[in-house]
Backbone as XML, in Angstrom:
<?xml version="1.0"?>
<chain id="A" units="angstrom">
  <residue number="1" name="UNK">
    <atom name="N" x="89.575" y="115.969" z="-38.326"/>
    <atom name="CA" x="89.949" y="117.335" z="-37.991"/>
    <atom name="C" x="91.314" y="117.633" z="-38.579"/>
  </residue>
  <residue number="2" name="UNK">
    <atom name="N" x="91.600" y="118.762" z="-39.063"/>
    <atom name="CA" x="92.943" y="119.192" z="-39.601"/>
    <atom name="C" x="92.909" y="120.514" z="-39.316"/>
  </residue>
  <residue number="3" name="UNK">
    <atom name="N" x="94.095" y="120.851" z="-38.910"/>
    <atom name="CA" x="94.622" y="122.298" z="-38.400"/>
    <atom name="C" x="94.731" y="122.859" z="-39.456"/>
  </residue>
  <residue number="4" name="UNK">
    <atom name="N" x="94.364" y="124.038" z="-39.132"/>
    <atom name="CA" x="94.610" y="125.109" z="-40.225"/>
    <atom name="C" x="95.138" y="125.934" z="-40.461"/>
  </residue>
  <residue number="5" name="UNK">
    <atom name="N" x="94.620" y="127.109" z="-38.956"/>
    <atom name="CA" x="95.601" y="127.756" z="-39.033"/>
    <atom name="C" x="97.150" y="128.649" z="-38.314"/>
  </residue>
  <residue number="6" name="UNK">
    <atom name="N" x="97.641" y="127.528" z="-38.962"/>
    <atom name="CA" x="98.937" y="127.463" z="-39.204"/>
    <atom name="C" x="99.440" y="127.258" z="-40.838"/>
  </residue>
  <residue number="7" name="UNK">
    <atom name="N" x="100.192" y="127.056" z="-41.400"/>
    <atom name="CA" x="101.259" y="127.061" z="-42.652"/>
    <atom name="C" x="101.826" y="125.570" z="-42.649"/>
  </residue>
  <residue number="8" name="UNK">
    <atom name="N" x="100.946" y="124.597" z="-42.299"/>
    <atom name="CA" x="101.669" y="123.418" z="-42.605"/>
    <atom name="C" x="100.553" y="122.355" z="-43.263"/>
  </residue>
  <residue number="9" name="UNK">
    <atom name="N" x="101.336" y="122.038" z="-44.443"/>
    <atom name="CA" x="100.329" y="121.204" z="-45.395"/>
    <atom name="C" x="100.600" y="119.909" z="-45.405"/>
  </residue>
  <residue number="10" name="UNK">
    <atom name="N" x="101.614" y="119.430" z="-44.854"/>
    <atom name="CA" x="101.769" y="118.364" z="-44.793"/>
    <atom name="C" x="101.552" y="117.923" z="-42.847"/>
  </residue>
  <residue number="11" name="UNK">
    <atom name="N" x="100.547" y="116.893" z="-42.968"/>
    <atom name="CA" x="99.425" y="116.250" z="-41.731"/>
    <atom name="C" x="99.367" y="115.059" z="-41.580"/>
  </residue>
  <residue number="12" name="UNK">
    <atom name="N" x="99.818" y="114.356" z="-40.850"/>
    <atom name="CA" x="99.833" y="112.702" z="-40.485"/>
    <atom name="C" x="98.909" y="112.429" z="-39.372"/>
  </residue>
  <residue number="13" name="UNK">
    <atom name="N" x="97.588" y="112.077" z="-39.630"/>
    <atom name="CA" x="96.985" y="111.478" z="-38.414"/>
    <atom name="C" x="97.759" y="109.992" z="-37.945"/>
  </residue>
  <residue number="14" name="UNK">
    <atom name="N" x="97.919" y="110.181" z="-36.866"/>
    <atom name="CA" x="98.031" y="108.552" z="-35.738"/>
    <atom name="C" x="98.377" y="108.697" z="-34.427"/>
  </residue>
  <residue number="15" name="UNK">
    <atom name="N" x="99.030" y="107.390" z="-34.301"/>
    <atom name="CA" x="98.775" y="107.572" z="-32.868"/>
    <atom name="C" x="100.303" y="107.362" z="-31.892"/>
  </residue>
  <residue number="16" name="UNK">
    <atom name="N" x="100.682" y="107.452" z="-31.252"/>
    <atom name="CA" x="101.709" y="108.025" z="-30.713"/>
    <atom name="C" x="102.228" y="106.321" z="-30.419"/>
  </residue>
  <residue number="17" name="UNK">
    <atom name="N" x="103.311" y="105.686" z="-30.932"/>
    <atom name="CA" x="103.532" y="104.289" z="-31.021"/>
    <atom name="C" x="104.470" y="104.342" z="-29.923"/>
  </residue>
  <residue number="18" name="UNK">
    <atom name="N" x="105.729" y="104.927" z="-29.538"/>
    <atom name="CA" x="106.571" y="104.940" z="-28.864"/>
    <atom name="C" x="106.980" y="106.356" z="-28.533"/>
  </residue>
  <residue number="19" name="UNK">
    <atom name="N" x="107.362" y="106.710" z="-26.691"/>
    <atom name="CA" x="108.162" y="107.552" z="-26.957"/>
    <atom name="C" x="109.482" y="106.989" z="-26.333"/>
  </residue>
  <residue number="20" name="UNK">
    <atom name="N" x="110.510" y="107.729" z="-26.668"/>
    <atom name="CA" x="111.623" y="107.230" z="-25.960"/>
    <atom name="C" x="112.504" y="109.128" z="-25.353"/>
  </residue>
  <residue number="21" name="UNK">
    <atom name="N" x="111.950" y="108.892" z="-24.294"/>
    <atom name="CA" x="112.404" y="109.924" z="-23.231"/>
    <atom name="C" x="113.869" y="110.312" z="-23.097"/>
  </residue>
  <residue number="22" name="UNK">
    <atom name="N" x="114.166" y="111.599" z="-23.324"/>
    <atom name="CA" x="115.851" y="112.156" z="-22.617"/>
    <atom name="C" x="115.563" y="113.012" z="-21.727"/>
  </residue>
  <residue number="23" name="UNK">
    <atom name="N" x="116.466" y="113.602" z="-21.303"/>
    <atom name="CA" x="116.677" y="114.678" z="-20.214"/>
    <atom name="C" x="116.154" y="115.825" z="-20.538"/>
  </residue>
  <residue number="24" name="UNK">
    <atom name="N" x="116.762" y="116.275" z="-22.046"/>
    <atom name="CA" x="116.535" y="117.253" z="-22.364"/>
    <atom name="C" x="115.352" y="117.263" z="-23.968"/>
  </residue>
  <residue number="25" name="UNK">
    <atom name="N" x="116.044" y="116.400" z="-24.467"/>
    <atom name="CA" x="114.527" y="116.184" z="-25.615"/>
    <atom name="C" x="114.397" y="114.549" z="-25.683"/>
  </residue>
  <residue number="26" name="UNK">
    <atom name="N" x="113.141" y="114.550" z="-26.536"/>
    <atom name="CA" x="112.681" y="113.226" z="-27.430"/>
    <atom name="C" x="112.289" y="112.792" z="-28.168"/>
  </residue>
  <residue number="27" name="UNK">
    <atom name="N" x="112.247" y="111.184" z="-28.180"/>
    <atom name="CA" x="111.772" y="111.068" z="-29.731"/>
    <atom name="C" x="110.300" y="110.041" z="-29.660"/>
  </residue>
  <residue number="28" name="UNK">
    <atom name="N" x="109.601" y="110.979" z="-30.621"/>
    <atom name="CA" x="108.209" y="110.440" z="-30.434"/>
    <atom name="C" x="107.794" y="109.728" z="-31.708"/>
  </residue>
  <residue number="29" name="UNK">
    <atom name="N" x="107.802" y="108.707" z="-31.781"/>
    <atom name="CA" x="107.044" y="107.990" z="-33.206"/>
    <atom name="C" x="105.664" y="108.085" z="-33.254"/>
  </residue>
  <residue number="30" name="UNK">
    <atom name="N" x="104.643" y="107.959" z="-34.278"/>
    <atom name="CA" x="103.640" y="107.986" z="-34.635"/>
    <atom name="C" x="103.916" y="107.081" z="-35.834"/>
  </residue>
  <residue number="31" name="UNK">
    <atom name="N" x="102.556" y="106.288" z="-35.261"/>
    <atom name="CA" x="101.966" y="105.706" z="-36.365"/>
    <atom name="C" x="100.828" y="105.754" z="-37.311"/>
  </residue>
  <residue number="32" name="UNK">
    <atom name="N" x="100.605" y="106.196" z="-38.517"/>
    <atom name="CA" x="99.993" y="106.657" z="-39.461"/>
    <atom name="C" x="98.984" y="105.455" z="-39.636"/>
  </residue>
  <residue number="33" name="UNK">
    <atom name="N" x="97.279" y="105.261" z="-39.782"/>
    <atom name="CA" x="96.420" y="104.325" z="-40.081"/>
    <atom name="C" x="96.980" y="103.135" z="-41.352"/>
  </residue>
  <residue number="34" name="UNK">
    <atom name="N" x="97.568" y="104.001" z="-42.187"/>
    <atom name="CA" x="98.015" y="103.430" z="-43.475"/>
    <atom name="C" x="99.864" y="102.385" z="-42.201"/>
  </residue>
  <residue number="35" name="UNK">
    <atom name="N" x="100.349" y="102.327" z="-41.308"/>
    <atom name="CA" x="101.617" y="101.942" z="-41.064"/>
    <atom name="C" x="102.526" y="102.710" z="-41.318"/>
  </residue>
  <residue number="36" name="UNK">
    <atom name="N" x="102.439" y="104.045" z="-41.883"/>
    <atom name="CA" x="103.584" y="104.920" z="-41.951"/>
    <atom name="C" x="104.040" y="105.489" z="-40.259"/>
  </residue>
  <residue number="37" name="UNK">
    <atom name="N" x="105.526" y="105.517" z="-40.119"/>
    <atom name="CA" x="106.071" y="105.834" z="-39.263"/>
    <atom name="C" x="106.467" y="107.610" z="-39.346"/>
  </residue>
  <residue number="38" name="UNK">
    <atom name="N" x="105.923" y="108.485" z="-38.086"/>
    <atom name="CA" x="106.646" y="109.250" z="-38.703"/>
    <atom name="C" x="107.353" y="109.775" z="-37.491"/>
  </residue>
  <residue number="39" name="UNK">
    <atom name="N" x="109.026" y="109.884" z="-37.430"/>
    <atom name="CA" x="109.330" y="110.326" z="-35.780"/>
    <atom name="C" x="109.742" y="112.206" z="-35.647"/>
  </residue>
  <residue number="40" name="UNK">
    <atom name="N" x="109.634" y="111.756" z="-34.968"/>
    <atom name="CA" x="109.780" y="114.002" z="-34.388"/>
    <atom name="C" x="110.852" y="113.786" z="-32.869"/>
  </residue>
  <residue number="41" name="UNK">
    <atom name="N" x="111.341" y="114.636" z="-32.850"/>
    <atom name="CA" x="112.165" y="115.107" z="-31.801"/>
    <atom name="C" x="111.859" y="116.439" z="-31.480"/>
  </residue>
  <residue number="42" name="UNK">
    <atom name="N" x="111.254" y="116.472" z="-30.086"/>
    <atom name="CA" x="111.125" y="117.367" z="-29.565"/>
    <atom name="C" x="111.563" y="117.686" z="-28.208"/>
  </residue>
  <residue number="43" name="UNK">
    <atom name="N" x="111.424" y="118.691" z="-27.727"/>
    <atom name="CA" x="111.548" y="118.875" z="-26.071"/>
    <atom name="C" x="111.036" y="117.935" z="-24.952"/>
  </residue>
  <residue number="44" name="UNK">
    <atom name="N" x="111.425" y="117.437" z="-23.871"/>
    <atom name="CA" x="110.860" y="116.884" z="-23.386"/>
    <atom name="C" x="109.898" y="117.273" z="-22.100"/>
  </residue>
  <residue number="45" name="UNK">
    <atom name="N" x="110.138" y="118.762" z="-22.459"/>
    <atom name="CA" x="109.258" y="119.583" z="-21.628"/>
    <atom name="C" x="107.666" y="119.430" z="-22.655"/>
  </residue>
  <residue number="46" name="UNK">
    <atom name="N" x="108.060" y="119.575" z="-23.897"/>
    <atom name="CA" x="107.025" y="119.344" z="-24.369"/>
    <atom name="C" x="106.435" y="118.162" z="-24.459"/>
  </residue>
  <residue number="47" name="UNK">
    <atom name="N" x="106.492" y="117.317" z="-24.280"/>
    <atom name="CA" x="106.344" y="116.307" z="-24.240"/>
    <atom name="C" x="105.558" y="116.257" z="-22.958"/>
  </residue>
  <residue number="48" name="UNK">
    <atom name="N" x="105.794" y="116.084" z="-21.805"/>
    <atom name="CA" x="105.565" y="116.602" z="-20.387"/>
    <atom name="C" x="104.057" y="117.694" z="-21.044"/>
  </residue>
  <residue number="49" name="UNK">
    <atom name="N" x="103.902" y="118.419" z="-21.642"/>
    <atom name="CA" x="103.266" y="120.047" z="-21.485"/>
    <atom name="C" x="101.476" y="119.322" z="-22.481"/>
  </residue>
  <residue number="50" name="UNK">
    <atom name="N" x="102.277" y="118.395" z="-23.159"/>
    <atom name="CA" x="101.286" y="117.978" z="-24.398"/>
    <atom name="C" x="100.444" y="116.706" z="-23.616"/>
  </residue>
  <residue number="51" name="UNK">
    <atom name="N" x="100.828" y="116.541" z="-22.812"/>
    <atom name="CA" x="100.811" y="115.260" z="-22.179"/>
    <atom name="C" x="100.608" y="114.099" z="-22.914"/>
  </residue>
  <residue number="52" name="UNK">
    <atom name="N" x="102.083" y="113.794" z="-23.868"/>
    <atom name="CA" x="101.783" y="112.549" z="-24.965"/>
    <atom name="C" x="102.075" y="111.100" z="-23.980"/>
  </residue>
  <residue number="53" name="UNK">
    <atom name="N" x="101.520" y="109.923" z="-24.295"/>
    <atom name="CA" x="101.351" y="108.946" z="-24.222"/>
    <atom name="C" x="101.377" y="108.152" z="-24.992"/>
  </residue>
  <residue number="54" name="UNK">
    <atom name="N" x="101.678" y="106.975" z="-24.843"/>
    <atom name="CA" x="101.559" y="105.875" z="-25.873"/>
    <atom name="C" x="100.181" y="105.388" z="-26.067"/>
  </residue>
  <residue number="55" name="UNK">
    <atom name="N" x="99.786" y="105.728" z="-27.431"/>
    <atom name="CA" x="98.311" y="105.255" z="-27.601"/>
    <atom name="C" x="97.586" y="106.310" z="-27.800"/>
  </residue>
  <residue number="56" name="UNK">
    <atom name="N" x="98.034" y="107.395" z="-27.953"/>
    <atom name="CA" x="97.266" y="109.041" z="-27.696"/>
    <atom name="C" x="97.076" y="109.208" z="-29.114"/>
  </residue>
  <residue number="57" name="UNK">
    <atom name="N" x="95.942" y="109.626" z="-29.878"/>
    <atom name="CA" x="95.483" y="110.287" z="-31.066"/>
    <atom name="C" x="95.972" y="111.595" z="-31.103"/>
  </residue>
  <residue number="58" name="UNK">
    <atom name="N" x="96.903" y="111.894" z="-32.279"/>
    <atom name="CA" x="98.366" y="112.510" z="-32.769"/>
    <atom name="C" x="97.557" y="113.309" z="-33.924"/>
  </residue>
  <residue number="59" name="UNK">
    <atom name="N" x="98.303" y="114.820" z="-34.442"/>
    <atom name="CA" x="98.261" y="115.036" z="-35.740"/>
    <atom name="C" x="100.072" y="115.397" z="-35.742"/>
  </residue>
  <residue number="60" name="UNK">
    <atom name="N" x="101.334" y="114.648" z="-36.412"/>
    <atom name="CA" x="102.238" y="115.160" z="-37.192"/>
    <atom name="C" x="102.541" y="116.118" z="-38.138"/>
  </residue>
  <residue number="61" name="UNK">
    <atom name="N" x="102.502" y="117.309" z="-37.835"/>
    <atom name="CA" x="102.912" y="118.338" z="-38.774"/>
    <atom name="C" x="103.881" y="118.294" z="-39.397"/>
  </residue>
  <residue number="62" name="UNK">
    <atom name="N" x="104.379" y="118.249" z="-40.671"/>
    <atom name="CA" x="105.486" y="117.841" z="-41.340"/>
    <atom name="C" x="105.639" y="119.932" z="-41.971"/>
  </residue>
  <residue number="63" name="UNK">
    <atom name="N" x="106.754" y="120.316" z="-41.654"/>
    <atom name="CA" x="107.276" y="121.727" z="-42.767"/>
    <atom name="C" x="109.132" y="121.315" z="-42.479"/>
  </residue>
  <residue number="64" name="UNK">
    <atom name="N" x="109.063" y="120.960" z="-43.630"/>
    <atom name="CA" x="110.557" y="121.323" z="-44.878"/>
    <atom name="C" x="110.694" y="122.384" z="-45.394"/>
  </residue>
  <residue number="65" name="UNK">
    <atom name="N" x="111.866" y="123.074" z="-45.045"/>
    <atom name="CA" x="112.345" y="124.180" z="-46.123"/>
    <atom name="C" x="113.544" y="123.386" z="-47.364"/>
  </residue>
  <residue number="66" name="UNK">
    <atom name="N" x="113.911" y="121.753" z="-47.093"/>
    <atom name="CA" x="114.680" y="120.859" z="-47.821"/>
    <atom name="C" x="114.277" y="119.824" z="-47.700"/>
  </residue>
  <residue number="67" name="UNK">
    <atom name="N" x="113.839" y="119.056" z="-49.153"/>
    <atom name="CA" x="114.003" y="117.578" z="-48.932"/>
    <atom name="C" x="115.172" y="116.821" z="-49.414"/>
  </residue>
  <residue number="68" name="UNK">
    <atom name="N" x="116.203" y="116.246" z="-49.556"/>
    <atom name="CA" x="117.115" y="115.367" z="-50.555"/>
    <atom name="C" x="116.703" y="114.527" z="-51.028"/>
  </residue>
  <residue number="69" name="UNK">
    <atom name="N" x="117.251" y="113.782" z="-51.741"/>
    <atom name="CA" x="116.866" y="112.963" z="-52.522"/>
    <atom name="C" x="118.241" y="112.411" z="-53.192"/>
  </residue>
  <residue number="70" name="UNK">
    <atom name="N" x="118.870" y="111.034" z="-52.818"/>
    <atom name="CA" x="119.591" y="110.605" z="-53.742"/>
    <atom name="C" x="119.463" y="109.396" z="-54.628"/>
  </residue>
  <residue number="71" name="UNK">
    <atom name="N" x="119.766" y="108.792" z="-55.469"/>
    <atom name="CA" x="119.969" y="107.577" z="-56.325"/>
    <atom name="C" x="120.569" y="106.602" z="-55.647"/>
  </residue>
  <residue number="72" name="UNK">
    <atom name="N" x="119.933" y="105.545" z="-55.849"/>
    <atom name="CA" x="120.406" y="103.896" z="-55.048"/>
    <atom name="C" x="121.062" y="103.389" z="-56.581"/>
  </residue>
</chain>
């Protein structure tokens, strides 16, 4: 399944590896089938509203208006 519509083309299926809870927001990792990590910070109302869990089947919406990029 992939969302549509909405405006975001970049989509990470997985599954919710860790969250680590604040007061006011958090940070939720997902893990991608391939081992890609991808973390988000969000509300922790949302969090609470979505009812995420560890182990929960995730889609990561990724929208950039910037990426950087520097030289090693």
């Amino acid at each position: 399944m992939s969302i549509t519509a909405i405006n975001v083309r970049n989509q990470f299926r997985g599954k919710v590896k860790e969250i680590i809870e604040g007061p006011v927001v958090s940070e939720i990792d997902v893990e991608t089938p391939s081992g890609l990590i991808v973390t988000s910070v969000i509300t922790t109302r949302s969090v609470k509203e979505l009812k995420l869990t560890v182990g929960k089947d995730v889609i990561a919406l990724v929208k950039s208006t910037e990426v950087s990029i520097a030289t090693l």
